[in-house]
C-alpha positions in Angstrom: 25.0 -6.5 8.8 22.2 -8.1 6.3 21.4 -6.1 3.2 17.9 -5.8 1.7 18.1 -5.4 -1.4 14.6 -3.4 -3.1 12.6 -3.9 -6.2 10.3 -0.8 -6.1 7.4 -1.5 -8.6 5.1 1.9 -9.5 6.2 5.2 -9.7 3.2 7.3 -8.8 2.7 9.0 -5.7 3.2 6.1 -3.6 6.2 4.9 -5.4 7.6 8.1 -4.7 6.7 8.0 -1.1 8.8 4.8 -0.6 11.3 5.9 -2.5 12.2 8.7 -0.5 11.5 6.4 2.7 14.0 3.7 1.7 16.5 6.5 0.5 15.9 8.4 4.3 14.9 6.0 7.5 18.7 5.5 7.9 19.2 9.0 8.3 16.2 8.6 10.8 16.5 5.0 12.8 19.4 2.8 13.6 18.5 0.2 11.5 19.8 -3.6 12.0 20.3 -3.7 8.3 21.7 -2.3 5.6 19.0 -0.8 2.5 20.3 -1.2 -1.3 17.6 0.2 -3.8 18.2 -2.3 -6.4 15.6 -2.1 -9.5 12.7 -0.1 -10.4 9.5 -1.0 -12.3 7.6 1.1 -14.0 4.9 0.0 -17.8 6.6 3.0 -19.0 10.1 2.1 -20.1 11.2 6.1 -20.5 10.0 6.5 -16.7 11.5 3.8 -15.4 14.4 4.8 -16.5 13.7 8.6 -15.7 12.7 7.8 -12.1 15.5 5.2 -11.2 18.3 7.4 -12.0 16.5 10.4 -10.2 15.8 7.9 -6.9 18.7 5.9 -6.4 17.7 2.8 -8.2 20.6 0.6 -9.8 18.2 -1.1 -12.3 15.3 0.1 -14.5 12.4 -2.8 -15.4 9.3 -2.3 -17.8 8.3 -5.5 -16.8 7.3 -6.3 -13.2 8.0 -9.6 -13.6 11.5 -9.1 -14.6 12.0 -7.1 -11.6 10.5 -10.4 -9.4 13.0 -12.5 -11.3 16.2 -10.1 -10.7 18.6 -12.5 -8.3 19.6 -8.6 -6.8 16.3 -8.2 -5.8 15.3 -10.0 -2.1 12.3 -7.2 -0.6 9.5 -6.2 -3.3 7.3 -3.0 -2.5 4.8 -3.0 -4.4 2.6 0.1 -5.0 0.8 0.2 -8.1 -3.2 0.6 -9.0 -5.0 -1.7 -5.9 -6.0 -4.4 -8.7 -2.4 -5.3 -9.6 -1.1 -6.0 -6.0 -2.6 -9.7 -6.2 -0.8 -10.9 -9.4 2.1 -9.5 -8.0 2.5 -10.3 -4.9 1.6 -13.9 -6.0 4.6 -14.2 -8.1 7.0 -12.4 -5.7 5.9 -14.8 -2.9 6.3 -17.4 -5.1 9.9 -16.3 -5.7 10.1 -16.4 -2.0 10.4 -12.8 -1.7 9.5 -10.9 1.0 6.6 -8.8 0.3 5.7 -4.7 1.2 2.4 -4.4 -0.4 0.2 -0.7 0.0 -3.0 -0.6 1.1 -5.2 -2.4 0.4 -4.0 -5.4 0.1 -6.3 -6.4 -2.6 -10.0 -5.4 -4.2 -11.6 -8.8 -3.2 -11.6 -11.0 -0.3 -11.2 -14.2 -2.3 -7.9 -12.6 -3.4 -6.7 -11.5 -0.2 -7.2 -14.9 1.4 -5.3 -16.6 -1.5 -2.4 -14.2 -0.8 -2.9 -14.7 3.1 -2.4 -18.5 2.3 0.6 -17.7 -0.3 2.6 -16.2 2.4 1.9 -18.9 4.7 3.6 -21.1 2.4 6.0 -19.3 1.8 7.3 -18.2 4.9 8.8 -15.2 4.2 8.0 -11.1 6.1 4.9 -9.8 4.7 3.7 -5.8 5.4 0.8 -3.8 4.2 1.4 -0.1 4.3 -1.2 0.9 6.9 1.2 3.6 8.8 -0.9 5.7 10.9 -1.2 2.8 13.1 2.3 3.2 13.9 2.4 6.6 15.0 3.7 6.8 18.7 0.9 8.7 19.2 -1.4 5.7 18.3 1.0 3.5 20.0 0.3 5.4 23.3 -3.0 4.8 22.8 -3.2 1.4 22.7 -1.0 1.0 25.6 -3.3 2.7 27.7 -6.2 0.5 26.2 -4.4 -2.9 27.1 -3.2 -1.6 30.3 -6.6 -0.9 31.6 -5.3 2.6 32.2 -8.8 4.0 30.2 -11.0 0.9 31.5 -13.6 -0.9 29.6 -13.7 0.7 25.8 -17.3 0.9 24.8 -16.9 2.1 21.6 -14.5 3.3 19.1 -15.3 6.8 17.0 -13.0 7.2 14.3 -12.8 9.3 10.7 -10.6 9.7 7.9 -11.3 12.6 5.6 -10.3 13.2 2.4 -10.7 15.7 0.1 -8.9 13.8 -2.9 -11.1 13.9 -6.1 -13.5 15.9 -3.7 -13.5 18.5 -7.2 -16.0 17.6 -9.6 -13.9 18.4 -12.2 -11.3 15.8 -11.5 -11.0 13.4 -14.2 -12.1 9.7 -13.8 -9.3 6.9 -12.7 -8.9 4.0 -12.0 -10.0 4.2 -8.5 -13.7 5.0 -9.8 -13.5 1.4 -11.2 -14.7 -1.2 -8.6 -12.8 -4.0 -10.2 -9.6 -1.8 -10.1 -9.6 0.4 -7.4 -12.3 -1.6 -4.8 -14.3 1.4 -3.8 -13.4 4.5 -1.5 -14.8 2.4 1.6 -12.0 0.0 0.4 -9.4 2.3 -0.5 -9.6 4.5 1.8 -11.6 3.0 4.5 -9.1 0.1 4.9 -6.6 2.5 7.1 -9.6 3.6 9.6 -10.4 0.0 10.1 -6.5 -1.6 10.3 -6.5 1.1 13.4 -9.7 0.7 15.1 -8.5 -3.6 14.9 -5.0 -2.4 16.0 -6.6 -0.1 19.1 -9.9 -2.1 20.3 -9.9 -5.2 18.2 -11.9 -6.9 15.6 -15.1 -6.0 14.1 -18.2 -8.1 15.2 -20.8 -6.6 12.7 -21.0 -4.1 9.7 -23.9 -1.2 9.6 -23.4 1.0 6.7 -25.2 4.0 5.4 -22.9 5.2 1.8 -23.3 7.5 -1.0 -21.6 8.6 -3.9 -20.8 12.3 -4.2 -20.2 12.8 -7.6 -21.7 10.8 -9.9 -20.2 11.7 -13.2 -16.5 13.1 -13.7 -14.8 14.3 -17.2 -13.5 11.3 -19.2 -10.4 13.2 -19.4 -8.6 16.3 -17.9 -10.7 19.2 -19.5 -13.0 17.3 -21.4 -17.2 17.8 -21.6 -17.7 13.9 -22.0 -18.1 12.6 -18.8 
């Protein structure tokens, strides 16, 4: 039995998610290894600390970086705001780390083909969190697609809805900021796409029609400046 030892860093709602997921899929699948949650990284001292007792982490970071450079640390998920995934997963790759980045992988292309050609290098298992794709049902799917069973696919109809920050009154975030969250297209876009290239293939040309719902949100929680 190998162990893989993991450095979670981010402990929003994704961070959360894979918490639970690395705590659980043993419970779930027969896996080939053994999981070890090994350190937590969080900006936030106080909930690093907070959220690595109340997950199962051994180690608390403030510092991402630390967390890279931990020798008990050999699998790095990495699910902080989109802009941060490149810097990190540049040094963890570095570090020769195997790398679980969320989606998307990053807010530029030039980015995501430096990181493409990081891993390269560095020849060690990369992921990116798009999971629908590997629902059975979807699996299913594209068995009968390959197989012939549904003959020539003409076209591919797909949507993902979303109601998060459908409320006017939800504050701005970082994912209204291009440069940090790459745009809802981006964001949340990515997973319709990574399923459509998963089921029929890759995309030959782009026509898009977009608009931007709500054009102004409070500066804060409760706040009239917007």
């Amino acid at each position: 039995m190998r162990e893989l030892r993991i450095g979670l860093i981010g402990t929003g709602f994704m961070g959360r998610a894979h918490a639970l997921a690395f705590r659980h899929v043993s419970a779930v699948f027969e896996l080939p290894v053994t999981l070890r949650l090994a350190a937590l990284a969080d900006a936030d001292p106080q909930r690093a600390s907070q959220c690595a007792r109340a997950w199962g982490f051994q180690t608390a970071h403030s510092d991402w970086q630390r967390l890279i450079d931990d020798p008990a640390v050999n699998v790095v998920a990495i699910t902080t705001p989109n802009h941060l995934h490149f810097p990190m997963a540049m040094a963890a790759l570095a570090a020769g780390k195997a790398v679980y980045c969320e989606k998307p992988l990053t807010v530029t292309l030039e980015e995501a083909e430096q990181m493409n050609q990081a891993a390269k290098a560095a020849g060690v298992v990369t992921r990116v969190g798009y999971n629908y794709q590997h629902n059975p049902m979807i699996e299913w799917a594209r068995q009968m697609i390959s197989s012939g069973e549904l003959g020539q696919i003409i076209s591919f109809d797909g949507e993902f809805s979303e109601d998060f920050m459908a409320d006017a009154a939800s504050p701005w975030a970082w994912r209204c900021e291009p440069q940090h969250g790459g745009g809802a297209l981006g964001d949340l876009g990515s997973h319709l796409l990574a399923m459509a290239r998963h089921l029929v293939g890759d995309v030959q040309a782009v026509c898009a029609d977009s608009q931007t719902v709500h054009r102004q949100r409070p500066a804060v929680a409760g706040s009239k400046e917007t």
